[in-house]
C-alpha positions in Angstrom: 48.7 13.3 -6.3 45.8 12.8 -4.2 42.7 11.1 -5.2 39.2 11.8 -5.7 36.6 11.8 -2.6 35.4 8.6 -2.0 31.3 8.9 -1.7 31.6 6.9 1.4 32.4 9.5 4.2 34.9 9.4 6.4 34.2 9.4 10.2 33.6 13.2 11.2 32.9 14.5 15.1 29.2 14.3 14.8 26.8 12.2 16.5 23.7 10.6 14.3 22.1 9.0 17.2 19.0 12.1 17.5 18.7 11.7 13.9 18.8 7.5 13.4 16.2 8.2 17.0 14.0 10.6 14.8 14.0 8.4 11.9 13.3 5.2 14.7 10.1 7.2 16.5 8.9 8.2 12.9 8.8 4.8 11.8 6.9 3.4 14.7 4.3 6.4 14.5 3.7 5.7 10.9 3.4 1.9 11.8 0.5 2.8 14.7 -1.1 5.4 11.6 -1.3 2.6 9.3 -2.0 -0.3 11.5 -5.0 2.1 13.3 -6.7 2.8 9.6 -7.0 6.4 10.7 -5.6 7.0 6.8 -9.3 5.9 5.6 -11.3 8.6 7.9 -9.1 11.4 6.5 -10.6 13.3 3.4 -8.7 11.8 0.3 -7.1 15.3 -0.5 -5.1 15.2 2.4 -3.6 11.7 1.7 -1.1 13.4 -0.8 -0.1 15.8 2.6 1.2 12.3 4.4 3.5 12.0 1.6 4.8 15.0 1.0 4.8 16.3 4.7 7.3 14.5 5.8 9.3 15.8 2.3 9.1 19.1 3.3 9.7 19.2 6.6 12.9 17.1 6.2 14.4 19.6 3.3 13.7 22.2 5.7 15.2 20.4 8.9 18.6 19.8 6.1 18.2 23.7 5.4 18.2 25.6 9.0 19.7 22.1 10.6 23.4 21.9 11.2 22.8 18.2 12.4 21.0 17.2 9.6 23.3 18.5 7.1 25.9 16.7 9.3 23.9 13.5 9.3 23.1 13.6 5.4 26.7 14.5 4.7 28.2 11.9 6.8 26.1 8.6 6.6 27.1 5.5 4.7 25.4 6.2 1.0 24.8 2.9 0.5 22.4 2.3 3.5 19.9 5.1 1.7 20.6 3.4 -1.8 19.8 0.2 -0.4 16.9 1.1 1.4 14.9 1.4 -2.1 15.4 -2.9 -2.4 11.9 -2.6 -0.4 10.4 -1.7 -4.4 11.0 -5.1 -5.3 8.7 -6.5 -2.9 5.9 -3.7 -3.5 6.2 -3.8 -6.9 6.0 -7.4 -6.6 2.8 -7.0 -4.5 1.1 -4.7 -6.9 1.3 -7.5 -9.4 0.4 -10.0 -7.2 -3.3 -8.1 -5.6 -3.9 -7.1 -9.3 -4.1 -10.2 -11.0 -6.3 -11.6 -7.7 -8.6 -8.5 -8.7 -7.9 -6.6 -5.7 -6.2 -3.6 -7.1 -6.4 -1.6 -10.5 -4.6 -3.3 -13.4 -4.0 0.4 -14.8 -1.7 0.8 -11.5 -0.1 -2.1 -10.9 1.1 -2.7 -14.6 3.2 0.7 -14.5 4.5 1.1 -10.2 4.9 -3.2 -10.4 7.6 -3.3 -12.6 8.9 0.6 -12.5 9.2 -0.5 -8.5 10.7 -4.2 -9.3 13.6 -2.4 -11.7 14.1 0.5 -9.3 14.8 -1.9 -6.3 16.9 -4.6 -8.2 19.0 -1.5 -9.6 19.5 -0.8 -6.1 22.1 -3.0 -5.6 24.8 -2.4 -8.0 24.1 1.5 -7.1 25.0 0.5 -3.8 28.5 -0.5 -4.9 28.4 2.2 -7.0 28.2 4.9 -4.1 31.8 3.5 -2.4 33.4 4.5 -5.3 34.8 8.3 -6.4 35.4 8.2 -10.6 33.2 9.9 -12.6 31.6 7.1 -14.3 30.6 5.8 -11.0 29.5 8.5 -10.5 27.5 9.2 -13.4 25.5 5.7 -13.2 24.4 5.9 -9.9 23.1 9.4 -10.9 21.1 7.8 -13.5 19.8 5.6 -11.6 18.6 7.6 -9.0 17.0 10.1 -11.5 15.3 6.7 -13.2 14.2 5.8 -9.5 12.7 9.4 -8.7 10.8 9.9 -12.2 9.4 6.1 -11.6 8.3 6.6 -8.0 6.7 10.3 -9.3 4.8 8.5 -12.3 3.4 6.4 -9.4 2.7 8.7 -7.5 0.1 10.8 -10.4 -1.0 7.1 -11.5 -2.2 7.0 -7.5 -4.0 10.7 -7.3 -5.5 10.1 -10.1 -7.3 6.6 -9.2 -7.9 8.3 -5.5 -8.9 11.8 -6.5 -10.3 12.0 -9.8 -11.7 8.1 -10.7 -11.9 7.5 -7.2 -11.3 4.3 -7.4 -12.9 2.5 -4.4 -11.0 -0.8 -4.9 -7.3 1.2 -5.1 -8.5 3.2 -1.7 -9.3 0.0 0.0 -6.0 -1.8 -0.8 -4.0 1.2 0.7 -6.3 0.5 3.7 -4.6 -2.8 4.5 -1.0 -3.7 5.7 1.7 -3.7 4.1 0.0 -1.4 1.4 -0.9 0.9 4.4 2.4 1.9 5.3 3.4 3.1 1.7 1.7 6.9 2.2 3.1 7.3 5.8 6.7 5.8 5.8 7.6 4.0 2.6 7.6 6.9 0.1 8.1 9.5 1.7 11.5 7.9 2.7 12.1 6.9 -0.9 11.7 10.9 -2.0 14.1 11.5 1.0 16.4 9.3 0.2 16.6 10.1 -3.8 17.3 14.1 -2.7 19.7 12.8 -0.3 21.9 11.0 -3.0 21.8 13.6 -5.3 22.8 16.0 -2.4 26.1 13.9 -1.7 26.4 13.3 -5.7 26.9 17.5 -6.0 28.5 17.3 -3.3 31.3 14.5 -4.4 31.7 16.7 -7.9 32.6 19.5 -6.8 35.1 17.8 -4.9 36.4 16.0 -7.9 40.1 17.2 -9.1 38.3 17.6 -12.3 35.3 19.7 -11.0 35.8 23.5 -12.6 
């Protein structure tokens, strides 16, 4: 009898070094972005477009990309999973510049802990991914739906203090580092990364012996 798919891959013949390069010259162009403060001379309605660009254009990349698929089927699930232990320090921060005054108590009482739980969770949905059962399974499904609905509430708590209250002390703080990098690199790779579990979760059930 065998047994079910692990959620760690097995080695394949496919090369990630273009994509682990794209992801590397990415990184290092959001970096220049946020350490130039070009994101304060843009018109606020296109600070939602830095997020969500990058969103896009990956899911389509994964659509009509044979080496994305390749890359997002084969790559070690807990390196994604683990990547969203960065929420601890930013929710962290949040709480930290909001009780020196320097960002909106409104925000940083619902992304502070929302990001603190979502990171610390992080780890145990790490050791989750190397395993196949279905109660494995089903946890680190929840808690990458509780991690996407967290990071989306932030993300409407945001527009709303930039677009509607705008709220000059909550633009200024994403203005300086390490706040600066959130709208250029940081989120958009936690949105990437939640798709890209619940791709490999479908992906592991219908593999399961049990799957209809």
């Amino acid at each position: 009898m065998s047994s079910p798919t692990a959620l760690v891959p097995s080695s394949r013949a496919f090369d990630p070094k273009p994509v682990w390069a794209g992801l590397a010259l990415w990184s290092v162009a959001a970096l220049v972005v946020a350490l130039s403060g070009l994101v304060a001379s843009l018109p606020r309605p296109l600070v939602p477009l830095l997020i969500w660009s990058p969103v896009l254009v990956g899911v389509a990349l994964y659509r009509r990309g044979a080496a994305l698929r390749a890359f997002v089927d084969t790559v070690d699930l807990r390196l994604p999973v683990l990547f969203h232990v960065v929420r601890v320090f930013f929710g962290a921060a949040f709480l930290v510049e909001a009780s020196a005054g320097r960002l909106p108590s409104s925000f940083a009482q619902l992304a502070g802990p929302g990001d603190i739980v979502a990171g610390l969770l992080a780890l145990p949905a790490a050791l989750l991914s190397t395993r196949a059962d279905k109660t494995s399974r089903s946890l680190l499904l929840a808690w990458n739906v509780l991690g996407l609905l967290d990071i989306l509430a932030v993300f409407l708590s945001a527009q709303r203090l930039l677009l509607v209250l705008r709220d000059e002390r909550f633009f200024q703080a994403f203005q300086r580092m390490p706040f600066a990098v959130l709208p250029v690199l940081v989120v958009p790779l936690i949105l990437l990364t939640h798709l890209l579990v619940f791709v490999r979760l479908r992906a592991a059930g219908s593999r399961s012996p049990s799957a209809a």
